[in-house]
Legacy VTK file of the C-alpha trace (Angstrom):
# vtk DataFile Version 3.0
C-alpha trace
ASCII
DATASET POLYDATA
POINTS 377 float
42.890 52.860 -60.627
42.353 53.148 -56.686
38.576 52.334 -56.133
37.486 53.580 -52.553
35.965 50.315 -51.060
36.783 46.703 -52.204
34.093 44.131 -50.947
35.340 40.617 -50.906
32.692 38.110 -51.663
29.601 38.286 -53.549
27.501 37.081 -50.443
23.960 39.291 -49.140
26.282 40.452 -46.687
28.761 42.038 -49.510
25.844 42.730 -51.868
23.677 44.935 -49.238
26.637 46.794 -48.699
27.444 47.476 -51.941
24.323 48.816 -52.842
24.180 50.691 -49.247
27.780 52.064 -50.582
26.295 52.905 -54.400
23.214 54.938 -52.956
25.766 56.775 -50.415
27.483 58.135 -53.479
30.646 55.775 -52.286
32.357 54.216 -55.346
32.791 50.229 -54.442
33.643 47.542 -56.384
32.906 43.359 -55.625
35.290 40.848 -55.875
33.700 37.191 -55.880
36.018 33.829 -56.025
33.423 32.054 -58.057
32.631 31.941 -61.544
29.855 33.003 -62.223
26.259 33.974 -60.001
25.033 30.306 -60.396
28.133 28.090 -59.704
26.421 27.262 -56.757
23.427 26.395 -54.839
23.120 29.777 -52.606
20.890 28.270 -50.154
16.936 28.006 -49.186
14.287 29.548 -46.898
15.389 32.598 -44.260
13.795 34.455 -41.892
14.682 38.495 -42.285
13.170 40.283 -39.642
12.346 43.686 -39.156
15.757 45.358 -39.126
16.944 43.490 -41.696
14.073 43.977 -44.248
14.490 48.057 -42.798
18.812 47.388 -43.930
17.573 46.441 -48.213
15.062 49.045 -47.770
17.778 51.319 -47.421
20.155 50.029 -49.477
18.080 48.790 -52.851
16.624 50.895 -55.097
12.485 50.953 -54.640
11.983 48.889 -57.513
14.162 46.054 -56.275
13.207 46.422 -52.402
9.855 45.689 -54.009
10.650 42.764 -55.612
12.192 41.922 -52.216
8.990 42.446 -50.797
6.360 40.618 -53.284
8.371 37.348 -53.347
9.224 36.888 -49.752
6.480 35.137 -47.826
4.131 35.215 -44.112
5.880 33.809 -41.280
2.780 34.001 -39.127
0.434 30.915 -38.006
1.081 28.052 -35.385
4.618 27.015 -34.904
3.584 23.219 -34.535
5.624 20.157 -32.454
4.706 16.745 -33.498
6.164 13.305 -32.818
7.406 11.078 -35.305
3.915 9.698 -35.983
2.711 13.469 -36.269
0.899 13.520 -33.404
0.274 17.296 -31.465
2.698 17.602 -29.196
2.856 21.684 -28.972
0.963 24.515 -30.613
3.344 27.277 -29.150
6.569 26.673 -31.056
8.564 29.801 -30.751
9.576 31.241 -33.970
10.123 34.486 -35.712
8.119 37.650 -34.930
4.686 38.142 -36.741
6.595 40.517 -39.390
9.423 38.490 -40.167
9.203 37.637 -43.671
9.787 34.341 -45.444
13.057 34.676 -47.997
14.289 32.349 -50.239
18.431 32.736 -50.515
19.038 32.062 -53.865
15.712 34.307 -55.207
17.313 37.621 -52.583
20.733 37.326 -53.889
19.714 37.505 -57.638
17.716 40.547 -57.056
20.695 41.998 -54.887
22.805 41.404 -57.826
20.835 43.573 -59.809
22.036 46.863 -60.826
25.486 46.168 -59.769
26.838 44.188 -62.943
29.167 46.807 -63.976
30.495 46.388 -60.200
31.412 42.857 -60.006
34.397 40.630 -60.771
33.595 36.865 -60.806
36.341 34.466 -60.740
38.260 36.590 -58.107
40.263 34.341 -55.491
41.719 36.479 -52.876
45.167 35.337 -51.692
46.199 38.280 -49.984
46.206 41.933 -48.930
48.629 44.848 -48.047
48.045 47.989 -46.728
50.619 51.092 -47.251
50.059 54.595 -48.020
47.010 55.047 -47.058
45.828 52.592 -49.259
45.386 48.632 -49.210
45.688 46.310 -52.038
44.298 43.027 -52.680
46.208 39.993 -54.531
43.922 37.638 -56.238
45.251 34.301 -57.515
45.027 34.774 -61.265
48.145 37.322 -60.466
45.834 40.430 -60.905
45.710 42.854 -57.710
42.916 45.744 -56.556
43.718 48.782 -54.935
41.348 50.709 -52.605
41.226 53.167 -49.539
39.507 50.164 -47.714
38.744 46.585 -48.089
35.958 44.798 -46.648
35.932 40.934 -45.209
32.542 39.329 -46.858
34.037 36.416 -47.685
31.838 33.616 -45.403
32.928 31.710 -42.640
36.213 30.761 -44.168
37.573 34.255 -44.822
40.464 34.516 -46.408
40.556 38.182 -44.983
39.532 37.011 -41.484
42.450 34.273 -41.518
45.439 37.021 -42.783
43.922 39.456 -40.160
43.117 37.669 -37.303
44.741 34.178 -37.835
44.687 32.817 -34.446
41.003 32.211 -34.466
39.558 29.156 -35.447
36.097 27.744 -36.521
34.441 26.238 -33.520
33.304 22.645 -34.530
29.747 21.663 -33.159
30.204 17.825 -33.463
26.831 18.057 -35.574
25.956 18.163 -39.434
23.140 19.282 -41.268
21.322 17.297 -43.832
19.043 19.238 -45.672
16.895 20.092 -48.971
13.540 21.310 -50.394
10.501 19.402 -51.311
8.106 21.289 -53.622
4.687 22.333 -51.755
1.539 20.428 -52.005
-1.835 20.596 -50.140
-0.593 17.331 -48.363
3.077 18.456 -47.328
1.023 22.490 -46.416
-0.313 19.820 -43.646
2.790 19.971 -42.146
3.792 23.283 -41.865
0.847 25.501 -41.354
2.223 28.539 -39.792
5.489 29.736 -39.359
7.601 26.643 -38.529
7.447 23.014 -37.677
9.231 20.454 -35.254
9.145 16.980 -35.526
10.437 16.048 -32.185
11.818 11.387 -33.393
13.128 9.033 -30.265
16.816 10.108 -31.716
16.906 12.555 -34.117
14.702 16.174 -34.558
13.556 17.152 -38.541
12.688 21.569 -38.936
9.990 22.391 -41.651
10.034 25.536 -42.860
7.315 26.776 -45.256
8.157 28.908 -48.404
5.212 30.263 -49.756
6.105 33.077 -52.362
3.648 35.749 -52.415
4.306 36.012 -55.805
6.436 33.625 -57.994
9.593 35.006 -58.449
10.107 34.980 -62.275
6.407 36.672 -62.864
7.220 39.409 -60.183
10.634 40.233 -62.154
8.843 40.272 -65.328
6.946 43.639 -63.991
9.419 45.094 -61.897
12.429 44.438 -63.214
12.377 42.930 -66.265
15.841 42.778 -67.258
17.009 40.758 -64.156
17.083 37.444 -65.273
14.843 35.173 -62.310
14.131 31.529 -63.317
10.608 30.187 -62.523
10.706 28.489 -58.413
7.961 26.644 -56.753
6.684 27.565 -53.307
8.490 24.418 -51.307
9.181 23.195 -47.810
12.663 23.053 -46.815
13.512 20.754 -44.052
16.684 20.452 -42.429
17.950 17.023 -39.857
20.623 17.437 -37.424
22.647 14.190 -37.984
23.694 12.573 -34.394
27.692 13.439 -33.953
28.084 9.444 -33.354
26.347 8.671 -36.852
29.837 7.887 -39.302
27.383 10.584 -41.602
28.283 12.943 -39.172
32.197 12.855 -39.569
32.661 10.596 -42.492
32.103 10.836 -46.643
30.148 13.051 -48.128
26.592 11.776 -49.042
25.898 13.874 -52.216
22.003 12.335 -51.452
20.703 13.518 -48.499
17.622 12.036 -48.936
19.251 8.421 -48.504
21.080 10.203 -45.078
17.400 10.897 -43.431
15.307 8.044 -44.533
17.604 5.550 -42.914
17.675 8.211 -39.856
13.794 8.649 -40.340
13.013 4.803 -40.741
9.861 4.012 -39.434
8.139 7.572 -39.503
4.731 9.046 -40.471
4.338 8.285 -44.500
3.810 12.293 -44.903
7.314 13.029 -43.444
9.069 9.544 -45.362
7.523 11.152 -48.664
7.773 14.609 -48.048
12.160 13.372 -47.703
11.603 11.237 -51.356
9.974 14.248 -53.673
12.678 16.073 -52.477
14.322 18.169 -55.604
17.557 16.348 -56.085
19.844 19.113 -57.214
18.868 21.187 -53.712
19.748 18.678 -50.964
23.589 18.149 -49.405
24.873 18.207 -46.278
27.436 19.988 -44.100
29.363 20.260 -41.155
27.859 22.916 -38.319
30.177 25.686 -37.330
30.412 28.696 -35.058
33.261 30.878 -34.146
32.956 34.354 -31.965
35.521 36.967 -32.609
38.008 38.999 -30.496
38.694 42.484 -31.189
41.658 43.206 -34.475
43.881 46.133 -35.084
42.335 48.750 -36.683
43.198 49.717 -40.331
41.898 49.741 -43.559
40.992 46.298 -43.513
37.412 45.223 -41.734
35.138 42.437 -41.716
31.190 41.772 -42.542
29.110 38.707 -41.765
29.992 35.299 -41.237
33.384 36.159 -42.053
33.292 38.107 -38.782
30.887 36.221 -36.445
29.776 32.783 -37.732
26.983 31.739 -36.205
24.399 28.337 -35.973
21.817 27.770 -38.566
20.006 27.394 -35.300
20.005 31.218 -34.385
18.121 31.829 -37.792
20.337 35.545 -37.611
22.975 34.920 -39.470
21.494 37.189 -42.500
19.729 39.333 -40.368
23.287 40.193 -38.602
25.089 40.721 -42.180
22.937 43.165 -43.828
22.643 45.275 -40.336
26.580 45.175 -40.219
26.370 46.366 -43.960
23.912 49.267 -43.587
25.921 50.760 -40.728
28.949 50.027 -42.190
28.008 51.748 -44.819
27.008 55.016 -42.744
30.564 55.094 -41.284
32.206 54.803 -44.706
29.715 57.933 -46.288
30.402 59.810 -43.719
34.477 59.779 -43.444
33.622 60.156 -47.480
32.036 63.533 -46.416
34.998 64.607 -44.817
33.082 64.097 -41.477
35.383 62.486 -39.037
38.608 60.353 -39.308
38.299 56.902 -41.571
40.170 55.111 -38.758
38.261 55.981 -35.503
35.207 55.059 -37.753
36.531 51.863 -38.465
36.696 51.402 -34.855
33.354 52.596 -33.726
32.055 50.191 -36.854
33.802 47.059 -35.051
32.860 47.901 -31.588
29.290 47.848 -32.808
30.101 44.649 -35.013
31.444 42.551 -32.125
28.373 43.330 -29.848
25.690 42.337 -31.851
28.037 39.635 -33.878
28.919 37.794 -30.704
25.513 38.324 -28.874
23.922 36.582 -32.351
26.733 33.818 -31.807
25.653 32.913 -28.120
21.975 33.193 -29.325
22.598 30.636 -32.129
24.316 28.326 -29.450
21.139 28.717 -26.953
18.842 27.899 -29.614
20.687 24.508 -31.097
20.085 22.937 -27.487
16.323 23.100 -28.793
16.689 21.122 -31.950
18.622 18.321 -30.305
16.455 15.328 -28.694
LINES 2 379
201 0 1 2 3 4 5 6 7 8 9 10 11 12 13 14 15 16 17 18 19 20 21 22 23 24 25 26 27 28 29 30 31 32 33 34 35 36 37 38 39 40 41 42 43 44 45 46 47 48 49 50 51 52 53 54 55 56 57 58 59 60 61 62 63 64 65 66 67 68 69 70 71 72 73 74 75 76 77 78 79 80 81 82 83 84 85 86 87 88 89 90 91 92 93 94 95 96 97 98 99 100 101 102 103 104 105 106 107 108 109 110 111 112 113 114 115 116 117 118 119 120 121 122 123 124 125 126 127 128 129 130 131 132 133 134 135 136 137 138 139 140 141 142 143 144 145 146 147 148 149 150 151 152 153 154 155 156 157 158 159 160 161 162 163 164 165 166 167 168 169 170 171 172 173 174 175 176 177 178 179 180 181 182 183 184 185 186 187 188 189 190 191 192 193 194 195 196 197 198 199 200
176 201 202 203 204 205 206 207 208 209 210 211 212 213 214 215 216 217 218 219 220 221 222 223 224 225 226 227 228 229 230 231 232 233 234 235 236 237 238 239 240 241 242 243 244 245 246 247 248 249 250 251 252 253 254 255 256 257 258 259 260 261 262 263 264 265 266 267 268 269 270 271 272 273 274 275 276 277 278 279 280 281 282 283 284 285 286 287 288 289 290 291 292 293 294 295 296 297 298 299 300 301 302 303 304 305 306 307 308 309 310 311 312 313 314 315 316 317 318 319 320 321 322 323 324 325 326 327 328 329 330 331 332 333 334 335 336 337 338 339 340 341 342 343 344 345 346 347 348 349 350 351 352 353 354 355 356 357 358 359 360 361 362 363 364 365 366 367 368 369 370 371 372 373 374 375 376
């Protein structure tokens, strides 16, 4: 059977499009290397802005954009400096726009992965593609193969798509590593994070708060509108996230599956508030990880194309990559209904779809860069 698109990875990125795709009238099918939805933790607290949140209004069906909706939270209120002893230093922290909304990662890409059951393939390693005939085919590494009039790159920063079609680009390393997790939210940790992000600005080192305050909590809100998406109960939480100092041996050497242990020793000495808020921390929702980037150069156009990270990585720091992904996936989309309409040539929209990409991809990689120089002491 030749399916028309093949999205490769299971990501927002891949899932926004797929719906985009499905409400087109497109026929698309997902192929996603792991296991199952929950092999993995998927991620905390995003910002979506505007054009984002405007890309899964588009793309979801109403009841699910809703859900969307009722379980993100504010991002509005003071974005707050302090020292390590939580004294004021700012009240003017720059942070999203007023009607950015709060997201949490794991609680999006469950409801984007409603609906589209019948449309995914877990367990899906790609290896490989080909394209011939007008068609391209994808190898997976349980010897099964896919074969589509286009295939689509959603595979994350390590893209197995990106490395067969553009293979002389390379992550760029940012000597840095993230430790991070997500403490459940009290009155006394709300302290912290008032309003729509803190900075605690040590001698040596820099801690981010970010509040995640759901509306509604996500299991009730399923219950009503959409009750046969499965959503396990979350607490509201703060997620914080430490850039570890590229000389620490954290920074370069074995992983510390407790992150917790990681930023007390770099937090020694700190407010009691900040100490504890590190300790409750919930233990299976704290790692840490290396900090990459990597702009991308134009590729040959075919019937192979690229979404995301897999296309422009960019810093934590930029908060965009999301935002970047599900705008690549609702215009993507357009392009691909359209040449499905019979209106213009598949190619030359392929082209004018990676134009577009590169612009904004690359512009949110240099933004992402500007904005780490702010997080480092």
């Amino acid at each position: 059977m030749t399916d028309r698109v093949l999205v490769i990875g299971a990501g927002l990125g891949g899932l926004t499009l797929a719906h985009a795709l499905i409400r087109a009238g497109v026929d698309v099918r997902v192929y996603e290397a792991d296991d199952g939805a929950d092999e993995r933790l998927q991620g905390y607290r995003i910002g979506l802005g505007r054009p984002a949140m405007d890309a899964l209004r588009a793309s979801l069906p109403q009841r699910l954009y809703e859900l969307v909706e009722v379980t993100s939270g504010g991002l509005t209120g003071p974005g707050l400096m302090f020292d390590e002893q939580l004294n004021v230093l700012s009240r003017d922290l720059q942070g999203p726009p007023a009607e950015a909304r709060a997201v949490d990662r794991q609680v999006l890409r469950r409801i984007l992965l409603g609906a589209l059951e019948d449309r995914i393939t877990y367990g899906k390693r790609l290896t490989g593609f080909t394209e011939a005939d007008g068609t391209v085919t994808a190898r997976f590494a349980d010897g099964t193969e896919a074969t589509g009039q286009v295939l689509v790159g959603a595979d994350g920063g390590n893209s197995v798509v990106r490395r067969q079609l553009v293979p002389e680009v390379r992550l760029v390393d940012s000597d840095l590593c993230g430790a991070m997790g997500r403490t459940s939210l009290t009155d006394r940790f709300l302290r912290l994070v008032p309003g729509r992000g803190t900075m605690v600005r040590g001698p040596e080192v820099t801690l981010m708060l970010g509040r995640m305050q759901f509306d509604r909590e996500p299991s009730e809100a399923a219950a009503e509108l959409a009750p046969e998406l499965p959503m396990p109960y979350r607490d509201s939480y703060v997620r914080w996230v430490l850039m570890v100092p590229p000389e620490h041996p954290a920074a370069t050497g074995p992983r510390i599956e407790d992150a917790r242990d990681l930023v007390l020793e770099l937090i020694d000495g700190w407010h009691p508030d900040l100490l504890d808020l590190v300790r409750s921390a919930d233990m299976s929702a704290s790692g840490r990880s290396r900090i990459f980037d990597r702009p991308m150069p134009p590729w040959p156009v075919g019937r192979v194309t690229l979404l995301g990270d897999a296309a422009h990585l960019t810093l934590a720091s930029g908060g965009n990559g999301a935002n970047t992904a599900m705008q690549d996936a609702v215009r993507l989309a357009a392009r691909l209904s359209e040449t499905g309409r019979g209106e213009g040539d598949l190619t030359a929209a392929l082209g004018e779809y990676q134009a577009d990409l590169l612009e904004r991809g690359n512009a949110a990689v240099e933004h992402g860069k500007a904005k780490l120089k702010t997080f480092i002491p």
